[in-house]
C-alpha positions in Angstrom: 14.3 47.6 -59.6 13.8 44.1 -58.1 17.0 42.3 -56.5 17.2 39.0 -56.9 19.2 37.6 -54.2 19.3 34.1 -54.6 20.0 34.7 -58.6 22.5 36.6 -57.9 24.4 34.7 -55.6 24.3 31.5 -57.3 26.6 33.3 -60.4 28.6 35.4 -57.9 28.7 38.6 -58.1 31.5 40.8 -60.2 34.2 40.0 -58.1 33.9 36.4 -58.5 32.8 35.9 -54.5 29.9 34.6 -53.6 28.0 36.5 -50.8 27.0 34.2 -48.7 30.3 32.8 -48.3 31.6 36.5 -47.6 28.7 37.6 -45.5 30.0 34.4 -43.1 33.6 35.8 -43.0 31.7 39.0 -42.3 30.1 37.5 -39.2 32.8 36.1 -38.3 34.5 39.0 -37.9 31.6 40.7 -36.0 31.7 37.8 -33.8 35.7 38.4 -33.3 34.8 42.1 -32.2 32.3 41.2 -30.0 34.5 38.8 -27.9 37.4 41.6 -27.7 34.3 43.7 -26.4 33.4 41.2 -23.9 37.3 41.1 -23.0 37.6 44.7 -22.2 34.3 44.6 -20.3 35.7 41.9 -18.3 39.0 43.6 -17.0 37.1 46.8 -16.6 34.2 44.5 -14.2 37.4 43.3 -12.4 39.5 45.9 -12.0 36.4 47.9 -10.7 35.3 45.1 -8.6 38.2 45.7 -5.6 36.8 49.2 -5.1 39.4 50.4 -6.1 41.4 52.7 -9.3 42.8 49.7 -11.5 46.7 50.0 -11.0 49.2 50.6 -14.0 49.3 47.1 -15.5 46.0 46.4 -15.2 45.0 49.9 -17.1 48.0 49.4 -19.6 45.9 46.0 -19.9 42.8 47.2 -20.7 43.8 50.2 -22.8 46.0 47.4 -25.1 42.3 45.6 -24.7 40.1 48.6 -26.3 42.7 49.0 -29.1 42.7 45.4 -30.4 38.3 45.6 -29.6 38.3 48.5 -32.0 40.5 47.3 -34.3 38.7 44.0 -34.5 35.5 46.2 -34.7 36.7 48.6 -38.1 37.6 44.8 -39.5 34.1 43.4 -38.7 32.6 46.6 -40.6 34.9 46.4 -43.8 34.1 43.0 -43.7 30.6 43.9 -43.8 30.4 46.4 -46.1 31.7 43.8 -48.4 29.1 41.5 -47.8 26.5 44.0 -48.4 28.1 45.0 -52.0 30.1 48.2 -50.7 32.9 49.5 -53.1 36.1 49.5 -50.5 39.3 52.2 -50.3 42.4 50.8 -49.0 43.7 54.0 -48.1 44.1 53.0 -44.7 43.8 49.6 -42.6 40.8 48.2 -42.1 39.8 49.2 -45.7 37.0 52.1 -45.7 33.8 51.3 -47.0 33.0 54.0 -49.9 29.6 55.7 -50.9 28.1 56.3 -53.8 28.2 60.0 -54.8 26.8 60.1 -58.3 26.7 58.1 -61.7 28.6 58.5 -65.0 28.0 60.5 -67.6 30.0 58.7 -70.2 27.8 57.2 -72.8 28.8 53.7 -72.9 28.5 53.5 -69.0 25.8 55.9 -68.0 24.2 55.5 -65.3 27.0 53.3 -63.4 27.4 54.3 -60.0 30.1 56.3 -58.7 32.0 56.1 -55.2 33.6 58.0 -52.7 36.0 57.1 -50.3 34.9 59.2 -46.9 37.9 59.2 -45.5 40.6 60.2 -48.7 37.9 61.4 -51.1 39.2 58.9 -53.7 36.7 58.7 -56.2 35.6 56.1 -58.8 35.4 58.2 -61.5 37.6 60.9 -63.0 35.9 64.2 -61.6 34.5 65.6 -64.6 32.9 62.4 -66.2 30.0 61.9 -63.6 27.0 63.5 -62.4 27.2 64.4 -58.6 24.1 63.6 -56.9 25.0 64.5 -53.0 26.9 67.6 -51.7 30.7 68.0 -52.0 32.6 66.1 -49.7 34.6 68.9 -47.0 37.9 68.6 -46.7 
């Protein structure tokens, strides 16, 4: 099977988005990580820089510094996986990008592609109307 990316996103795909204009918010928010990376590195590079173990604000700093990078990070990779044409759970914030498991059974949509949700195990699919094609998921 061919993709045809252009063709495709000149119609949009089933959602009604257009992927270019979500692979920018998607870069966007990778860029938005990154610069909440560079932040933490910073404080760290001059906390360290006074030879010295950074004092109680300035490690309450940084550690309030790593959370918002990795929060900003899970958002730049849901964001992604959107782009890219992942199915997404919300079970949790960010949303969890979701894997394909198997495809239907069901006659009148055979061969439609069923997802997982790594995190919750939400599927899809009801769980007897599809044919598993990777191992169980463990709980």
């Amino acid at each position: 099977m061919v993709l045809n990316w252009a063709a495709e996103t000149s119609r949009g795909d089933r959602n009604g988005d257009r992927k270019p204009a979500r692979l920018g918010a998607g870069v966007g928010a990778f860029k938005s990580a990154m610069d909440a990376i560079r932040t933490v590195v910073e404080l760290i590079r001059s906390s360290r820089s006074n030879d010295k173990t950074p004092s109680s604000e300035e490690q309450a700093q940084i550690d309030r510094a790593i959370a918002e990078a990795d929060k900003l990070a899970k958002i730049a990779d849901a964001q992604t996986a959107k782009a890219l044409g992942f199915e997404l759970c919300h079970c949790k914030f960010p949303p969890v990008a979701m894997l394909t498991v198997g495809f239907l059974d069901r006659r009148a949509d055979a061969g439609k592609p069923v997802h997982e949700c790594p995190q919750c195990g939400r599927l899809t699919s009801g769980p007897f109307s599809y044919h598993r094609t990777v191992p169980e998921r463990l709980p």
